[in-house]
C-alpha positions as a printed Julia matrix, in Angstrom:
157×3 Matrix{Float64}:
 -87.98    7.24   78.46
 -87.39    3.8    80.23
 -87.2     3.7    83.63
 -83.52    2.88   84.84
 -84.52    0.47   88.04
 -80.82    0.5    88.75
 -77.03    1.27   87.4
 -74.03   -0.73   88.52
 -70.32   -0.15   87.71
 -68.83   -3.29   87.24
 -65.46   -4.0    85.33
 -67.07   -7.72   84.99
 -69.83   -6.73   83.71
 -72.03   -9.71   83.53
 -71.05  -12.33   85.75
 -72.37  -14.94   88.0
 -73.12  -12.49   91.34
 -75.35  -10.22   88.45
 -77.08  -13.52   86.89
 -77.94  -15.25   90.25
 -78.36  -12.41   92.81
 -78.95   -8.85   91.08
 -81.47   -9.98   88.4
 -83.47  -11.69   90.86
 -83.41   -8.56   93.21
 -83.89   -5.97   90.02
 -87.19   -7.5    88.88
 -86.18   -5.56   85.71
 -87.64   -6.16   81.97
 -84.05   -5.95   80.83
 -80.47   -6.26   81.48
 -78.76   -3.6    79.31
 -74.53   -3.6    79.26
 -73.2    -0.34   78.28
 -69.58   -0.54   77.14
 -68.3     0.27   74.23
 -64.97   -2.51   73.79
 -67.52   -5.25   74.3
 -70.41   -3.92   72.5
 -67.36   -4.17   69.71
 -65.76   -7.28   70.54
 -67.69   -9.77   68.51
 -65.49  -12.25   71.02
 -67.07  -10.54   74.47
 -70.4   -10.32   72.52
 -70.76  -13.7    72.55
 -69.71  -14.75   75.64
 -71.67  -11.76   76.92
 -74.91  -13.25   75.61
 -73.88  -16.67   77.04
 -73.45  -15.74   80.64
 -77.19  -14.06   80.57
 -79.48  -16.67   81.04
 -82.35  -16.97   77.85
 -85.75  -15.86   79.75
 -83.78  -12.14   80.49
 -84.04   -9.67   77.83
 -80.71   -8.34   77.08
 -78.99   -5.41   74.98
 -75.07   -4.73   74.48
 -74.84   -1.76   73.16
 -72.11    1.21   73.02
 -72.79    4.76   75.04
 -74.09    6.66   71.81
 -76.65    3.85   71.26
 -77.0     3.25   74.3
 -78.44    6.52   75.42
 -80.54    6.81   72.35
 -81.73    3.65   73.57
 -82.04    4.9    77.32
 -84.13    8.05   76.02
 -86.41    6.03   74.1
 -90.52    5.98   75.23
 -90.84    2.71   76.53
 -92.52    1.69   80.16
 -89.45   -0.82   80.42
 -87.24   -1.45   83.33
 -83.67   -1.06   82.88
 -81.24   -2.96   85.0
 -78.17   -0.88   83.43
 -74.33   -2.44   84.21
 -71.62   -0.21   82.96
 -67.67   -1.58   83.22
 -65.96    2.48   83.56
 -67.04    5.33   85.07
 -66.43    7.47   82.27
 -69.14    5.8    80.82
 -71.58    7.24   83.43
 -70.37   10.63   82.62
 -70.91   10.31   78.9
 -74.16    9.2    79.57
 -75.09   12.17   81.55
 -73.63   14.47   79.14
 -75.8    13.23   76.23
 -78.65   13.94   78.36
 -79.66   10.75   80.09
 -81.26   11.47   83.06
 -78.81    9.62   86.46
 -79.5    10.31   89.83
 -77.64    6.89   91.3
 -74.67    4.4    90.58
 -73.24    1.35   92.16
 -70.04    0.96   93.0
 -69.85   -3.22   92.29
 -66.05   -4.7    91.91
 -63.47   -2.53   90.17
 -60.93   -5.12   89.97
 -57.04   -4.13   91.21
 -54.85   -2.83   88.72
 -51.19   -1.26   88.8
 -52.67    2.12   88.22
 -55.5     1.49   91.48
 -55.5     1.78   94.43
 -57.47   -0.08   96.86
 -60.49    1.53   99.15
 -62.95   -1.55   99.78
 -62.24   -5.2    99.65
 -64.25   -5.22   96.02
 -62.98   -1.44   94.79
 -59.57   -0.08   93.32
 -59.47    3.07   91.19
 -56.86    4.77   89.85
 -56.77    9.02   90.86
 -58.32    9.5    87.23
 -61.41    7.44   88.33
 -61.41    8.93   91.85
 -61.75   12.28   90.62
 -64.32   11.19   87.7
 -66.15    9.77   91.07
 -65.8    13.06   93.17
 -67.63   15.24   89.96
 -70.49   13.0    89.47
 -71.41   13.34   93.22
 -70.62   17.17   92.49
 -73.73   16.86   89.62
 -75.99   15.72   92.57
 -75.43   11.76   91.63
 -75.6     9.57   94.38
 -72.46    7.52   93.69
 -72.66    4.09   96.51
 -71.08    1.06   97.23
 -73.17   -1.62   97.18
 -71.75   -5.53   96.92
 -75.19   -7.58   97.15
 -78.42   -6.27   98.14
 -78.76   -7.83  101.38
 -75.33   -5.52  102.56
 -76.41   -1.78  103.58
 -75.23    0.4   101.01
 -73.04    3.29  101.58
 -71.61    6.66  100.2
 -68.6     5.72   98.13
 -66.96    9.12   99.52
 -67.02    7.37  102.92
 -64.99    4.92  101.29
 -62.59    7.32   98.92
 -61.35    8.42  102.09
């Protein structure tokens, strides 16, 4: 199975904060986006691709391939971003092994509400939140790896 160095939710999904900050950090073998609307979107595809820079390995890919791709033997390491936390839980449920997510920036929308400066989630997502820590997944909030991390139930307060 490849090693998963790190997962981070993040509605952006690739962005300038991941290219010049979290890839340097992750000293991963490959930035893999999990999200089925862009792995679909020949649109996001592209500009996907564009916004990784050439010398990173990178795969789009939906959750079913995406776990079949997770599960394969490989010594790689993963630097996984995910844009919905249902994703997480699909994940898990076809049998990819998660013991710890990032909370990045969930971006405000009118069904959110806000907990940090970076995170809004709507009840739904909340809750989603609230049963992956109940499967023993360490669910944090972590902007940019100089901050200290912290429990994102500290925050869903």
């Amino acid at each position: 199975m490849r090693d998963i160095v790190y997962i981070r939710l993040d509605d952006r999904l690739v962005h300038g904060q991941i290219v010049a900050v979290w890839l340097n950090d992750m000293k991963c073998d490959v930035l893999c986006v999990i999200d089925d609307k862009a792995a679909t979107n020949s649109l996001q595809q592209m500009l996907l691709r564009m916004a990784v820079p050439k010398s990173t390995n990178f795969e789009l890919l939906t959750v079913e391939d995406g776990a079949n791709y997770l599960l394969e033997e490989s010594d790689e390491k993963i630097f996984l971003i995910v844009g919905e936390i249902e994703t997480i839980t699909r994940l898990v449920d076809l049998g990819v092994p998660i013991k710890e997510v990032n909370l990045g920036n969930l971006g405000n929308r009118s069904d959110r509400k806000q907990y940090t400066k970076a995170i809004w989630l709507s009840d739904t997502e909340k809750q989603e939140i609230e049963k992956l820590v109940a499967r023993d997944i360490e669910v944090n909030v972590h902007l940019v790896p100089n901050e200290k991390k912290f429990s994102a139930l500290e925050a869903l307060k």
